[in-house]
TORKOL-4160 file (C-alpha; in steps of 0.2 Angstrom, whole numbers, padded with zeros to 4 digits, m for minus):
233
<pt num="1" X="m0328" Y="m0380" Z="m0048"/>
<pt num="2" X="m0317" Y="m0371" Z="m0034"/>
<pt num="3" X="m0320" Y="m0353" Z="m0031"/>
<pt num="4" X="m0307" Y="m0340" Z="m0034"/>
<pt num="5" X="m0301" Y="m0335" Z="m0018"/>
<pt num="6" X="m0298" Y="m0320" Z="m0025"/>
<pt num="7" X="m0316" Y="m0314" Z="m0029"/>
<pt num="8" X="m0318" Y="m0318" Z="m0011"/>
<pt num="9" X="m0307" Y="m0309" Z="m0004"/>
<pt num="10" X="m0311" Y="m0293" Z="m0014"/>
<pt num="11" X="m0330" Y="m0295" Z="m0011"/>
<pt num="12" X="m0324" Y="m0295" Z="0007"/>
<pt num="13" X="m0315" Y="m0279" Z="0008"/>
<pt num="14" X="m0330" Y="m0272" Z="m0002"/>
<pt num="15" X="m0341" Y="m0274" Z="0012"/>
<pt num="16" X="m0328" Y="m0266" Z="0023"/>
<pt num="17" X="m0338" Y="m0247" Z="0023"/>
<pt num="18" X="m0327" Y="m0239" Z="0036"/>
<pt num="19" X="m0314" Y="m0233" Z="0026"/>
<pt num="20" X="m0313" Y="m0225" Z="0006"/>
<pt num="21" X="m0299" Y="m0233" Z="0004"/>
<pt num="22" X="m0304" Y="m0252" Z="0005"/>
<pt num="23" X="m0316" Y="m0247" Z="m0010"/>
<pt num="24" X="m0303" Y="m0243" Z="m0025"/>
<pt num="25" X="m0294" Y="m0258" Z="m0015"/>
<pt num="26" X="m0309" Y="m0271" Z="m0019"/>
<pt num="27" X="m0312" Y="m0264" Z="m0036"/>
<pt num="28" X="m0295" Y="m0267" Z="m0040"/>
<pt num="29" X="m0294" Y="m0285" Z="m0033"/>
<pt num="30" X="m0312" Y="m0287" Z="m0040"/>
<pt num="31" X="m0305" Y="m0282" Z="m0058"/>
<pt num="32" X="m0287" Y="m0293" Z="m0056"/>
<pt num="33" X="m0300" Y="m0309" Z="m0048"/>
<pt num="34" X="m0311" Y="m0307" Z="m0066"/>
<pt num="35" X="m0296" Y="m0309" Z="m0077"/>
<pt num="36" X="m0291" Y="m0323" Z="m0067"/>
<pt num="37" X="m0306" Y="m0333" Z="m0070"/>
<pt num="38" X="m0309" Y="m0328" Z="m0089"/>
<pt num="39" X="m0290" Y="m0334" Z="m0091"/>
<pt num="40" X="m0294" Y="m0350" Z="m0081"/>
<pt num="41" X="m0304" Y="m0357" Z="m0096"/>
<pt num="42" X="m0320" Y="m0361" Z="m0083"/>
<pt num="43" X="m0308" Y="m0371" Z="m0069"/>
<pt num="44" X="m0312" Y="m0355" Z="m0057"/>
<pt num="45" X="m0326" Y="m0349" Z="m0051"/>
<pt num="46" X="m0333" Y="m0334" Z="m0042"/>
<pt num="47" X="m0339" Y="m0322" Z="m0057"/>
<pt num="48" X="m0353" Y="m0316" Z="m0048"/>
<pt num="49" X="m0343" Y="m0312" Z="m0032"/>
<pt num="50" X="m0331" Y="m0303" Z="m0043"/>
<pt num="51" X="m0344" Y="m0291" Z="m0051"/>
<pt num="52" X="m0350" Y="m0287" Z="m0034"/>
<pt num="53" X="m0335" Y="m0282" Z="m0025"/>
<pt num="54" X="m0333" Y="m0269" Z="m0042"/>
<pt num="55" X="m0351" Y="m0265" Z="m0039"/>
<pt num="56" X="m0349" Y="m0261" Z="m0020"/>
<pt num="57" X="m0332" Y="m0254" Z="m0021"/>
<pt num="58" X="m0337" Y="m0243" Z="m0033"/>
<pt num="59" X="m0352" Y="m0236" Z="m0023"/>
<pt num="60" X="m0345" Y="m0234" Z="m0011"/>
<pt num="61" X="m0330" Y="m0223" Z="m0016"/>
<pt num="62" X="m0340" Y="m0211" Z="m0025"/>
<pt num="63" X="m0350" Y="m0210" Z="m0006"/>
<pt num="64" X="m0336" Y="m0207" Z="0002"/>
<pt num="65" X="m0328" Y="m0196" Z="m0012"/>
<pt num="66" X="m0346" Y="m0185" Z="m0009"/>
<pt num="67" X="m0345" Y="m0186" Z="0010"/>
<pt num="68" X="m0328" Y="m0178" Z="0011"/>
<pt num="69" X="m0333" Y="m0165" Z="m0002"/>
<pt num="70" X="m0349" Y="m0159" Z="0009"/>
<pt num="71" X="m0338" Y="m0160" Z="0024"/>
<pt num="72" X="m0326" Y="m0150" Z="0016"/>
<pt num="73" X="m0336" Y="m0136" Z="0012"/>
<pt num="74" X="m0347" Y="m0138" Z="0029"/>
<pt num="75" X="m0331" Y="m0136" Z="0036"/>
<pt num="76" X="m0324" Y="m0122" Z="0026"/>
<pt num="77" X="m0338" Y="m0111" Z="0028"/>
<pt num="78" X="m0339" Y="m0114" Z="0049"/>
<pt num="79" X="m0324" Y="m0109" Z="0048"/>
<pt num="80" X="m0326" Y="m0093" Z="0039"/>
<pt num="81" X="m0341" Y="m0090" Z="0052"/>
<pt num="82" X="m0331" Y="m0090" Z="0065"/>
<pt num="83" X="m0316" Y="m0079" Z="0057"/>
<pt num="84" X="m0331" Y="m0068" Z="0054"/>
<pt num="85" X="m0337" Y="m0066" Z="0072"/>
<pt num="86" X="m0318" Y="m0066" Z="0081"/>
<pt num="87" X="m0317" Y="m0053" Z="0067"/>
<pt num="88" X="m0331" Y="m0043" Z="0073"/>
<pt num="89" X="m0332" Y="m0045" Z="0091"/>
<pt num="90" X="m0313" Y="m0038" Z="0092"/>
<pt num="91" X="m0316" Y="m0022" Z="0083"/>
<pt num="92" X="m0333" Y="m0018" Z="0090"/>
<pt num="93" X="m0325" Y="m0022" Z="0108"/>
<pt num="94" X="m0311" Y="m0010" Z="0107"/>
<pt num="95" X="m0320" Y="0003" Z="0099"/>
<pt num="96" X="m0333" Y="0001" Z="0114"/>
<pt num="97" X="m0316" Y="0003" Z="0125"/>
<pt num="98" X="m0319" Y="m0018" Z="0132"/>
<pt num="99" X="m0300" Y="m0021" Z="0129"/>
<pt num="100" X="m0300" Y="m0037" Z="0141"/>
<pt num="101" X="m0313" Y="m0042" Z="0127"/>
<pt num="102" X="m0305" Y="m0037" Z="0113"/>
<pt num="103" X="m0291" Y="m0045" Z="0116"/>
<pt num="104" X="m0296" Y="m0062" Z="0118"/>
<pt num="105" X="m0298" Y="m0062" Z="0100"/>
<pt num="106" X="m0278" Y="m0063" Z="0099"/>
<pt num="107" X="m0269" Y="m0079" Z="0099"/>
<pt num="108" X="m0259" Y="m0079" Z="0115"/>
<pt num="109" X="m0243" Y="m0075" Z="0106"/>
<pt num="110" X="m0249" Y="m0059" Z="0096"/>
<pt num="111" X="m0259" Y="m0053" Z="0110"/>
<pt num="112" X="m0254" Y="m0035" Z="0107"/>
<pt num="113" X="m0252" Y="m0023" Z="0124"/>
<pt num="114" X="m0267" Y="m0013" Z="0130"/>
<pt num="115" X="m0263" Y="0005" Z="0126"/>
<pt num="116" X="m0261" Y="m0002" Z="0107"/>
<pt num="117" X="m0280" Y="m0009" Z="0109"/>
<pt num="118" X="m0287" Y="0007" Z="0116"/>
<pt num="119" X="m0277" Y="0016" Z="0099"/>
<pt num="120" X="m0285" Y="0006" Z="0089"/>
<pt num="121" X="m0302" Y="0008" Z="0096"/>
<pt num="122" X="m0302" Y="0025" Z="0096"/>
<pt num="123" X="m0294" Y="0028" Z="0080"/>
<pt num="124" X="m0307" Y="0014" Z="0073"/>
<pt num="125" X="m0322" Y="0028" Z="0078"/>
<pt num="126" X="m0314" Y="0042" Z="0073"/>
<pt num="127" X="m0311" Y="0037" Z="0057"/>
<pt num="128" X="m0322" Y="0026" Z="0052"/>
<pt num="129" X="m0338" Y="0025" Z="0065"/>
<pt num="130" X="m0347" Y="0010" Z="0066"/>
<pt num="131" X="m0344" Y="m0008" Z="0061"/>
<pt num="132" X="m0358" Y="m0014" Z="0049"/>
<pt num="133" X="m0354" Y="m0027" Z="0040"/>
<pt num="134" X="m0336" Y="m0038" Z="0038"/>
<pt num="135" X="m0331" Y="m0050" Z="0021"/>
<pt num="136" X="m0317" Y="m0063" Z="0018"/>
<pt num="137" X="m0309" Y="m0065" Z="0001"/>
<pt num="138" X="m0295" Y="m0075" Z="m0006"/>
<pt num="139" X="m0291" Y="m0085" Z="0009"/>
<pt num="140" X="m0275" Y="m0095" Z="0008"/>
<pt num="141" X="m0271" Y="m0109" Z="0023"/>
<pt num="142" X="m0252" Y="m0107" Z="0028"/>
<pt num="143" X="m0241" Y="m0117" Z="0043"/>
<pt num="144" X="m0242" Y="m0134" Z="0047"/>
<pt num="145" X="m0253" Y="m0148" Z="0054"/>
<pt num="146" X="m0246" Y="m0142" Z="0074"/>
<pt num="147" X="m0249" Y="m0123" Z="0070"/>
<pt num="148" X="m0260" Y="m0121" Z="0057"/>
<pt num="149" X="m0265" Y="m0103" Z="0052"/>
<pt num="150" X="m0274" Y="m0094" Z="0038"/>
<pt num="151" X="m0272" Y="m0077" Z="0030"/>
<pt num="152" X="m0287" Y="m0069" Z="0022"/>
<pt num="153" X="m0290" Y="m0051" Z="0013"/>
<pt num="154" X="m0303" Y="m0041" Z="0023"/>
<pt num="155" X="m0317" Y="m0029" Z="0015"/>
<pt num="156" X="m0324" Y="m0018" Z="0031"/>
<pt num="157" X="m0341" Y="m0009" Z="0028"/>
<pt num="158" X="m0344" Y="0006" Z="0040"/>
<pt num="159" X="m0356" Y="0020" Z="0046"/>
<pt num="160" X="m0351" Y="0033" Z="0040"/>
<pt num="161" X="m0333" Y="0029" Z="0034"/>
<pt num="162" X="m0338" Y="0017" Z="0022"/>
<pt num="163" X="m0328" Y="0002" Z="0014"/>
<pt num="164" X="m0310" Y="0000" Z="0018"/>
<pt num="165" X="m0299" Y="m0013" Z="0015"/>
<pt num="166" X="m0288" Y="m0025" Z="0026"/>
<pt num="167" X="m0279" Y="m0042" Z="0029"/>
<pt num="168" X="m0280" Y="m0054" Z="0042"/>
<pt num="169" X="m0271" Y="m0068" Z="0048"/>
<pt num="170" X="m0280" Y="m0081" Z="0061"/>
<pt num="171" X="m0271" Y="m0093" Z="0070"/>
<pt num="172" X="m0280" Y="m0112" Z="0070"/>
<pt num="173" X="m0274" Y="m0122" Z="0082"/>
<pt num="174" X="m0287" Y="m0132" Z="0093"/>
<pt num="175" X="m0290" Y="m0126" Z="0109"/>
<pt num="176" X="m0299" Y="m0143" Z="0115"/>
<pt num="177" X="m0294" Y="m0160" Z="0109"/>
<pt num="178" X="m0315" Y="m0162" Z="0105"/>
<pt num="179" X="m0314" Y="m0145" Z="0095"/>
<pt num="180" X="m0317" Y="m0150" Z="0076"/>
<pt num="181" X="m0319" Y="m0134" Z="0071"/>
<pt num="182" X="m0305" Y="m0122" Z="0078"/>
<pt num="183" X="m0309" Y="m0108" Z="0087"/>
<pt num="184" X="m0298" Y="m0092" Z="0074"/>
<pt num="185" X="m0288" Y="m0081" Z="0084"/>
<pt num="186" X="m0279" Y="m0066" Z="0078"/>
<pt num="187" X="m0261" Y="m0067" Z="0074"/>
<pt num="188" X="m0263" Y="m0050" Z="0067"/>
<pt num="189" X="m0276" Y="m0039" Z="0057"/>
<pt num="190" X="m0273" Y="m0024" Z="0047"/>
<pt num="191" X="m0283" Y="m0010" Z="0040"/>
<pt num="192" X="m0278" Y="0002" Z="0023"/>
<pt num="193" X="m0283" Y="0021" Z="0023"/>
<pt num="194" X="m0272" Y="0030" Z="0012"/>
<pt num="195" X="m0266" Y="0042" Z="0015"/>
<pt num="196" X="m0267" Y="0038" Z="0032"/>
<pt num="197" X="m0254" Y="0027" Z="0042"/>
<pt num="198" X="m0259" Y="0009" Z="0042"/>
<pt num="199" X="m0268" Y="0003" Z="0057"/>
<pt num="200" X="m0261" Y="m0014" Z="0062"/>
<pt num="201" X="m0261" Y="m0024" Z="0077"/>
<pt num="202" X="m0251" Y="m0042" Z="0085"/>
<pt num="203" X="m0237" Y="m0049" Z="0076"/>
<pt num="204" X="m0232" Y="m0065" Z="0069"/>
<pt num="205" X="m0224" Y="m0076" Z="0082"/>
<pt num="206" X="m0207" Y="m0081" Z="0080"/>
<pt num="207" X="m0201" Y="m0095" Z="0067"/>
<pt num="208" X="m0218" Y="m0092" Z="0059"/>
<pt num="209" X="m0214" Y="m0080" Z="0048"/>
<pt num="210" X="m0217" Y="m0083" Z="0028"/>
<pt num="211" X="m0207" Y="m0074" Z="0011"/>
<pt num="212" X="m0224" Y="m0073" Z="0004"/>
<pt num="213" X="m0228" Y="m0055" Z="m0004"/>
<pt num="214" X="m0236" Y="m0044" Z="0010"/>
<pt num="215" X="m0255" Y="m0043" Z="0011"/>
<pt num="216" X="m0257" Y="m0026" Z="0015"/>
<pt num="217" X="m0248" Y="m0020" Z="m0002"/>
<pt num="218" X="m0261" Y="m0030" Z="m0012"/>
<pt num="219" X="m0274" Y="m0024" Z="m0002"/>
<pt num="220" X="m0271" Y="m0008" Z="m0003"/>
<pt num="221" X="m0266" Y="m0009" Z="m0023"/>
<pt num="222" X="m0284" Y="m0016" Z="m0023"/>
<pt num="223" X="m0293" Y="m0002" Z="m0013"/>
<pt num="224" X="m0283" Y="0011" Z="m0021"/>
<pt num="225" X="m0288" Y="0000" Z="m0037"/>
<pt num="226" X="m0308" Y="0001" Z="m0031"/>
<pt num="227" X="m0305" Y="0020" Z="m0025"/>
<pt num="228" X="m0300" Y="0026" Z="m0045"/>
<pt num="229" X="m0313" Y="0016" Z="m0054"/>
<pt num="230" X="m0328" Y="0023" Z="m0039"/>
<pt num="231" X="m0320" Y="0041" Z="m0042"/>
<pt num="232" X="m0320" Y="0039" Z="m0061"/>
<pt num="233" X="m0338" Y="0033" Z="m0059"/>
């Protein structure tokens, strides 16, 4: 009895591991190579090899399917790590007056000039005091694959100032061909303290710029929001 060539070539592909895709391809052929041979009456063989490359395909999508799910979220939260200390480092170094430090937290295009820095710094301790802890919420992944960027909401815990609210966005782009995960720099970074003036430094470099509501109005409508219910309390 001849084999199905079919079944054969799906229990082939099966065994090919290095790529998702070649599963869903080999349980595909290995369904189309089953009908084959129950519609050949018993002239075709290669059942057994049929049921396999279903059997194998589908392990090893749902593998791949949970690999790039854990991947993602390894990924995801690296990321936000490193947000958080690019976040950090800048605001402790130009409170600290280190402006060649703090600014090497800006993407090269936003870097903003060092009597903006020093500003900043000093208007960071006077207002607020000292940096103790630093949140990211609602991130929202913006650009493209070449300049890749990521705008997040901010919640900034300080001694004595208390919590204060902000916005963020990070530019993403490699710095190193072997750099999986980006180093974040700032493109700019924001800070609400009605009824004070908005502290803000960098910019968003030309042709990058988005018709997407401004994050500083919902963050502030959130910490004003956070502000009434805390007063009421």
């Amino acid at each position: 009895m001849p084999r199905s060539q079919l079944a054969l070539a799906a229990f082939i592909t099966s065994l090919a591991l290095c790529c998702p895709l070649t599963g869903m391809v080999a349980v595909f052929l290995g369904f189309l190579a089953h009908r084959r041979i129950q519609a050949s009456g018993g002239r075709l063989g290669g059942r057994r090899l049929a049921f396999a490359a279903i059997a194998i395909g589908t392990a090893s999508t749902v593998i791949w399917l949970f690999s790039w799910d854990s991947f993602g979220k390894w990924y995801l939260e690296a990321l936000e790590d490193r947000m958080l200390g690019t976040t950090r480092s800048m605001i402790d170094d130009a409170v600290a007056g280190d402006l060649a430090a703090a600014s090497l937290g800006f993407d090269a295009a936003s870097t903003p000039e060092q009597a903006e820095l020093a500003k900043f710094g000093v208007t960071i301790a006077g207002r607020f005091g000292e940096l103790i802890d630093v949140e990211l919420k609602d991130a929202v992944m913006l650009g493209d694959t070449l300049d890749p960027r990521m705008e997040v909401r901010l919640v900034l815990d300080f001694d004595p100032g208390g919590i204060r609210y902000g916005a963020a966005a990070f530019s993403l782009r490699a710095r190193a061909l072997d750099d999986v995960i980006p180093q974040p720099k700032f493109l700019w970074i924001e800070i609400v303290d009605p009824p004070n003036p908005l502290l803000r430094l960098g910019s968003e470099p030309a042709g990058t710029g988005t018709d997407s509501e401004d994050p500083a109005a919902g963050v502030e409508n959130g910490g004003k929001g956070s502000q009434e219910q805390s007063s009421g309390a």
